[in-house]
C-alpha positions, 0 to 999 in steps of 0.5 A, a space after each residue: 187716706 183723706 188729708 184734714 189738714 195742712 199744719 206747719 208753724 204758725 199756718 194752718 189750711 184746714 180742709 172740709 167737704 161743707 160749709 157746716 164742716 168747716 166752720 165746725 173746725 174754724 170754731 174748735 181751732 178758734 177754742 183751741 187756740 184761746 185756750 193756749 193764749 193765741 189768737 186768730 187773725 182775721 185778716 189774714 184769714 182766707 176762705 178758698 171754695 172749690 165748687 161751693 156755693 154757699 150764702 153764708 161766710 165762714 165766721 169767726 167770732 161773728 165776722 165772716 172771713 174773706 172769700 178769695 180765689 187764690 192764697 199763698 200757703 207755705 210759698 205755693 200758690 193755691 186757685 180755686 180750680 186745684 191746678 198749679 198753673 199759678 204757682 208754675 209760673 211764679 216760680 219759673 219767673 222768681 227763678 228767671 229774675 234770679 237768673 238775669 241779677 246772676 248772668 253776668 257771673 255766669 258769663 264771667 270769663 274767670 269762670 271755667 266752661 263746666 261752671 257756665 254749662 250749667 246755666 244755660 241749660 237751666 236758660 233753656 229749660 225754663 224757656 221752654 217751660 214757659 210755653 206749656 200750658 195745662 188745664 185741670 178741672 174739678 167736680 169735688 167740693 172742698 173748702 179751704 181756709 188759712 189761718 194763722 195765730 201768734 201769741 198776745 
């Protein structure tokens, strides 16, 4: 089974293997959405390409949208070459901020010992996870574009 798109709310990530496909489904989104009162907006619409290269932009009423090499969707960050390494980190880091505005409840002395083990297991775990490297490499051809609408 192959995933066309990623719907949630107000987001969409449309997904196609060319260029001519996906600007196929940003025209019928575009249609769709007018047909109901929404509107596309263009800036925050991105075009994602996985091993892609086209001269032409994908184009929403005539103006072609911004080619970049990561976006954020639904909170998880996306790259161009399909890994997580990105998006590992930020969220190792958001939980590492989290964790030094709280250390000082988690070493409260009002705290019983089974309610501080925890954190510093976590601590730890985060700290060697910091250090793991991978790499991913891609051969197949995707695009990807977020779009979001809202009501005029």
């Amino acid at each position: 089974m192959q995933l066309d798109d990623l719907n949630f709310a107000d987001d969409l990530a449309l997904l196609s293997q060319t260029q001519q496909q996906m600007q196929e489904k940003m025209n019928s989104v575009a249609a769709a959405s007018a047909a109901v009162g929404l509107n596309i907006h263009k800036e925050k619409s991105k075009i994602l390409r996985y091993n892609l290269i086209y001269t032409d932009g994908i184009t929403l009423d005539g103006e072609a949208l911004e080619d970049v090499k990561t976006f954020t969707y639904l909170g998880s960050i996306i790259d161009e070459y399909r890994g997580s390494d990105k998006d590992v980190k930020a969220r190792i880091s958001k939980a590492g901020a989290v964790y030094l505005q709280l250390k000082n409840i988690w070493s409260s002395k009002q705290l019983s010992t089974n309610t501080t083990n925890m954190p510093h297991y976590i601590q730890r775990y985060t700290l060697s996870t910091t250090t793991t490297t991978t790499t991913t490499t891609t051969t197949t051809t995707t695009t990807t574009t977020t779009t979001t609408t809202t009501t005029t």
